[in-house]
N, C-alpha and C positions, 0 to 999 in steps of 0.2 A: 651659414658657412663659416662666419667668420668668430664665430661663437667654438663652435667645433676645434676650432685651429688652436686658436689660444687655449682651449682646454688642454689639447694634445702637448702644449708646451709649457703649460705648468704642471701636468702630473707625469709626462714621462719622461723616468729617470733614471732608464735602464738600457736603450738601445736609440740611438742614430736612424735606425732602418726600420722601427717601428714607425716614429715619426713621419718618416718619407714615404711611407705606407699608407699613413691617414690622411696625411697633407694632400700627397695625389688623387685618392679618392673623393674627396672632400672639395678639391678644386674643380669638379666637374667631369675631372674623365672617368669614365664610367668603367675603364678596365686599368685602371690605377696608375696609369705611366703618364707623364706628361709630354709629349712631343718634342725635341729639343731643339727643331725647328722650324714654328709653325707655319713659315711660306712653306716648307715641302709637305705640308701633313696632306693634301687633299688638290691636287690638279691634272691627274692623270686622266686620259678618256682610255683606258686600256688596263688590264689586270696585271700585278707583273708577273714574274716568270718564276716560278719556284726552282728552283735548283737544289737539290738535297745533298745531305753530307755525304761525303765520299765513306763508308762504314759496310762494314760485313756484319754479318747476326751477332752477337754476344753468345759466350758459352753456353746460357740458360736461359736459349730462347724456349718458349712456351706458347702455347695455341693465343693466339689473338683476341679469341672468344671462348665462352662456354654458356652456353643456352642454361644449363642447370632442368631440374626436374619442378618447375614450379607451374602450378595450374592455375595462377592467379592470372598469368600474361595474357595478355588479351591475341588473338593472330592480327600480325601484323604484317605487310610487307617488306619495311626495312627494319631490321634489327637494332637493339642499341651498339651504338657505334662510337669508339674514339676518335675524335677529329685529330689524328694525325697522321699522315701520310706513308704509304709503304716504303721502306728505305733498302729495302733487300735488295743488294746490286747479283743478277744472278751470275756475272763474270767473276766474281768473289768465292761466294758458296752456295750452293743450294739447300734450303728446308726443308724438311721432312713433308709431305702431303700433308692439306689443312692446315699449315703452319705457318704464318708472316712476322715481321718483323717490322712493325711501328717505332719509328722514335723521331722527336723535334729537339733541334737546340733552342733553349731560350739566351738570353743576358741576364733577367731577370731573378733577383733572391727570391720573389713572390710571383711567380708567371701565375698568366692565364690556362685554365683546361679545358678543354673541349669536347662533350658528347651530345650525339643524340640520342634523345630518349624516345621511341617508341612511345604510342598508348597503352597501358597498363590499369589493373584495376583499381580502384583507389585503394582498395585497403592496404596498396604497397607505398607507404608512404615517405621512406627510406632510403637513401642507400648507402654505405661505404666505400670509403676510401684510404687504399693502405698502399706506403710506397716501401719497396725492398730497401730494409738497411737504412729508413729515414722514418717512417711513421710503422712502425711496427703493427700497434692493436688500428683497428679499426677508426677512421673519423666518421661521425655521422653527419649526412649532410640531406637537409630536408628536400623534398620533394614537393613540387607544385599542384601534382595530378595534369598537368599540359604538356601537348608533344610538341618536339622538336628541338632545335640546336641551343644547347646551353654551354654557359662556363660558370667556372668556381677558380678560387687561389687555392693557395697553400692558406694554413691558419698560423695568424701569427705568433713566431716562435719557433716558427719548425723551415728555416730560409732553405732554399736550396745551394748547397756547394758546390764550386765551381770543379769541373775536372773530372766529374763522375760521372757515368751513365745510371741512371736507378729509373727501376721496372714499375708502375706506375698500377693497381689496380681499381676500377670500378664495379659496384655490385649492388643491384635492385635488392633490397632486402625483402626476398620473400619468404622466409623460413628464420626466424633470428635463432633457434636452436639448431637448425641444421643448413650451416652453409656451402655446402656441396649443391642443395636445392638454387641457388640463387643465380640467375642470370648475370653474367658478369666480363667483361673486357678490360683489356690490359695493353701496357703503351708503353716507351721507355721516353725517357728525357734527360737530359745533359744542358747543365749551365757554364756557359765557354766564358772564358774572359772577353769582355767588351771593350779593352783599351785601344784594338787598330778599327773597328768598328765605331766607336764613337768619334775617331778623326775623320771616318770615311764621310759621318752623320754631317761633322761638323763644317766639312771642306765641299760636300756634294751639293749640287741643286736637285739633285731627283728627291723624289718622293719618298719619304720614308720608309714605304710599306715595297717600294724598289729595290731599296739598299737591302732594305732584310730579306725578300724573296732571293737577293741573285748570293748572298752569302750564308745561305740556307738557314736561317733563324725564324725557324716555323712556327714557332709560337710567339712571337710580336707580328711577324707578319702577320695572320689572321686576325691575330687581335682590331693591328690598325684597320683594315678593309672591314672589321664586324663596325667598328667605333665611326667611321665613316657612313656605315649601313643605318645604324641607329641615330647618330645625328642629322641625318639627310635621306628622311623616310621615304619622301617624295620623287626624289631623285632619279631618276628614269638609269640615268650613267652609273651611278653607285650602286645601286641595284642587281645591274648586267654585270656589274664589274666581279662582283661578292658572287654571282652564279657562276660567270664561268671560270673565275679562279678556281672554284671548288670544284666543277669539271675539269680543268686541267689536273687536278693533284688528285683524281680519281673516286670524288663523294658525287659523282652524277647526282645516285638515286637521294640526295633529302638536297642538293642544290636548291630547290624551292619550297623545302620546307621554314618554318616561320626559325626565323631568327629572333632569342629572347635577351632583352639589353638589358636586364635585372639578374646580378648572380646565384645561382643557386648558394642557400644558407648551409655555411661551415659552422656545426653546431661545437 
C-alpha cells in the first residue's frame, strides 16, 4: 500500500483529485472515499431512511430500460437493473406509461454506480457506458460472467460537475455493430455541492450512511451500507440492514442477491 502511495505522489503532476482518487482506494476502502468520521462509519442496528430529492422528470426523460433484440440473454427473472431509486414525485408530473425517472445526488467527483446484472451468456463479455454531455463514445467496462449487484466509477479524467443533472447509460454489449440489439438501462445523477453537508458530517454523531440517506445523497449512502456489507460478511445486523434498505427504496426483488465488493473494470 505504501509503495502505491508514494508512487502516486512522485508521478502525478497533473491533478489534486487524481491523487485523492488513488490515495482512497489504496488506503483500504473499497469504494474510494474515506469516511470522515470514523466513530459514525458503522453503529446503527437499523437502515436509515432515504428521503429523495424534491425533482420532477427532466425534459428528456426516456424509457428506464430497453430489453434490446439480443438472443444471447439468458431468461431471467430480474432484469438488469440501475441501482437507483425512482424519483418521480407524481404531485409534480406525470410520465408517459412505461416511463420512470431514476436519478441520485452524489458529493463525489468520482461516485460509485450501481447495477444488477442478471445471468447472461458468456460470450457477452462487455458492456458500455456513456453519460449525456460528459462521456460521449462509449466506455468499456469488462464483464465477470457473475450475477448480481455490482459497482464501477467514472474513469479518471472524466470527474463529474457539480450543478448538473446528466442521463447516465448502461449496455450489455451484445451486437458491437448493432446497438439497438443491446440490453440497456439508464439513470440520471447530479453532483450537489458538499459545503453545508460536510458541516452536517462534521458536527453530527449519526451515522454517516444517516446523514446521507435523510439529505437524499443516494449514491454515498449505498455505497457506505455496501462498504459496511463487505467488511462485516458475517454480520447478521449489516446484513438485514443492506436488505431492507434496498426494500425500502423499492429493489425487493435482488435484495438478496449477492453483493460483489470488487469493481467492475473501467477499461
Amino acid at each position: 500500500m505504501k509503495t502505491k502511495v508514494n508512487f502516486v505522489v512522485l508521478f502525478a503532476t497533473s491533478s489534486l483529485s487524481i491523487l485523492t482518487y488513488l490515495v482512497g482506494i489504496s488506503a483500504g476502502n473499497i469504494f474510494g472515499k474515506t469516511s470522515n468520521n470514523l466513530n459514525n462509519f458503522y453503529k446503527s442496528e437499523e437502515p436509515p431512511l432515504y428521503d429523495p430529492p424534491d425533482r420532477g422528470k427532466p425534459s428528456n426523460t426516456t424509457n428506464g430500460s430497453e430489453r434490446g433484440d439480443c438472443e444471447e440473454l439468458v431468461a431471467s427473472p430480474i432484469a438488469l437493473t440501475p441501482l437507483t431509486p425512482d424519483n418521480q414525485d407524481p404531485g409534480i408530473s406525470q410520465l408517459p406509461e412505461g416511463f420512470t425517472y431514476t436519478m441520485g445526488w452524489t458529493i463525489e467527483e468520482y461516485p460509485t454506480f450501481w447495477v444488477y446484472i442478471p445471468e447472461i451468456s458468456s460470450n457477452i463479455k462487455t458492456a458500455h457506458l456513456r453519460i449525456i454531455n460528459l462521456i460521449e463514445y462509449p466506455i468499456e467496462i469488462a464483464l465477470p460472467g457473475e450475477v448480481g449487484i455490482f459497482y464501477f466509477r467514472l474513469p479518471l479524467g472524466k470527474p463529474l460537475p457539480i450543478g448538473n443533472e446528466y442521463q447516465w447509460y448502461f449496455s450489455l454489449v451484445c451486437d458491437p455493430t448493432s446497438p439497438a440489439k443491446n440490453p440497456t438501462v439508464n439513470s440520471w445523477i447530479e453532483r450537489i455541492d458538499p459545503t453545508q453537508l460536510q458541516q452536517e458530517l462534521a458536527l453530527s454523531d449519526d451515522e454517516e450512511s444517516h446523514i446521507y440517506a435523510r439529505n437524499g445523497i443516494w449514491h454515498e449512502t449505498i455505497a457506505q451500507l455496501a462498504e459496511q456489507k463487505c467488511q462485516n460478511p458475517q454480520d447478521p445486523m449489516v446484513s438485514q440492514n443492506w436488505r431492507e434498505f434496498l426494500v425500502q427504496v423499492g429493489f425487493e426483488e435482488i435484495a438478496n442477491e449477492t453483493l460483489h465488493c470488487s469493481p467492475l473494470v473501467v477499461k
